[in-house]
Phi, psi and omega in degrees: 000152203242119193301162192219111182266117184265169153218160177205121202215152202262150174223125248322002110263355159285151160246158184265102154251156221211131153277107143255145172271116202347315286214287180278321176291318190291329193252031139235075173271179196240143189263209205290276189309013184224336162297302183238045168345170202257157173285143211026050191068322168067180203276204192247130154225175204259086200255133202225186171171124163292013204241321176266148171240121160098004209060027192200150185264137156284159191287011170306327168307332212252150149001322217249344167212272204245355193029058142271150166301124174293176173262153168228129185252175157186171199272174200265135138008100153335143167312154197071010161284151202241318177208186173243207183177144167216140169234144162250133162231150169292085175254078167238175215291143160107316193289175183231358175196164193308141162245117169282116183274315195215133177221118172228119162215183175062056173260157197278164167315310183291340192295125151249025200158129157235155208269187190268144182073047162285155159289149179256055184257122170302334154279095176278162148336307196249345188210186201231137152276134198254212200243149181281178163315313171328318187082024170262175164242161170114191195267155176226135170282195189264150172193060159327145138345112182341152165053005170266138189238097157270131186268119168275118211230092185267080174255110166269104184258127153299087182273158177249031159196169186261124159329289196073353159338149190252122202263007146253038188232329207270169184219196179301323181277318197278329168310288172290349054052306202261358185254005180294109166097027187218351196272089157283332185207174175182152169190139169282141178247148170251162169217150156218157158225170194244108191274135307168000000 
């Protein structure tokens, strides 16, 4: 049965009261891009993956089929970027904090895309993966509950400098931890799926 919150906030002799539901009260933690914001609002960028149709993954992306790593595209960086970073986070119903699928960071300045069916070896060509919920590195797909529809959040920060993280230590906190007062731009592609 699904818990029920009443509030009630006064407005000046009435009170207002508002129904949420357990659900939306548990899903307001804050994800990468709201931890680590662009400095002065920063600039925008345009985060696309030929990997979404539709706002939706096939199950090849997921758990539920082949768990490749989508490809991500995005516009390039304000001046002084130095590197990118992408965290994909779970903001679906029931968590009480983000679930990390894929922390990739210390793609070079020139990147505008990494392609899809990455190794999940913590050390790339171009970039270093940091560790998923799992506490592995590299990408885990989405594997929501049956019948449950979970929003997937594919965020790409433009930095003015490279992390150096050691990516078999570092996870999703230790990432955004270091990416605090270095975010010049960001911007996101959403997807959601329905786990099977």
């Amino acid at each position: 049965m699904r818990k029920i919150l009443v509030t009630a906030a006064s407005i000046g002799s009435a009170a207002v009261f508002g129904i949420l539901s357990a659900n939306a009260a548990e899903s307001s933690f804050m994800l990468a891009k709201e931890l680590a914001p662009a400095k002065g609002g920063g600039s925008k960028l345009l985060v696309t993956s030929d990997s979404i149709k539709a706002g939706q993954v096939s199950d090849r992306y997921t758990q539920n089929g082949e768990n490749v790593s989508p490809s991500v595209n995005w516009t390039k960086g304000p001046t002084g970027t130095q590197s990118y970073a992408i965290i994909l986070e779970d903001a679906g119903l029931g968590h009480t904090e983000p679930v990390a699928h894929w922390v990739v960071y210390d793609l070079p300045s020139t990147a505008t895309r990494i392609s899809e069916n990455q190794p999940t070896q913590p050390q790339l060509l171009i970039a270093s993966q940091g560790l998923n919920v799992r506490d592995a590195s590299g990408f885990l797909g989405p594997k929501p509950p049956a019948g449950e529809t979970h929003s997937y959040h594919m965020q790409v920060f433009a930095l003015n400098t490279r992390l150096k993280l050691d990516p078999a230590k570092a996870d999703r906190d230790d990432v955004v931890k270091a990416m605090k007062g270095h975010v010049l731009g960001l911007g996101e592609a959403l997807f959601s799926y329905t786990g099977k």
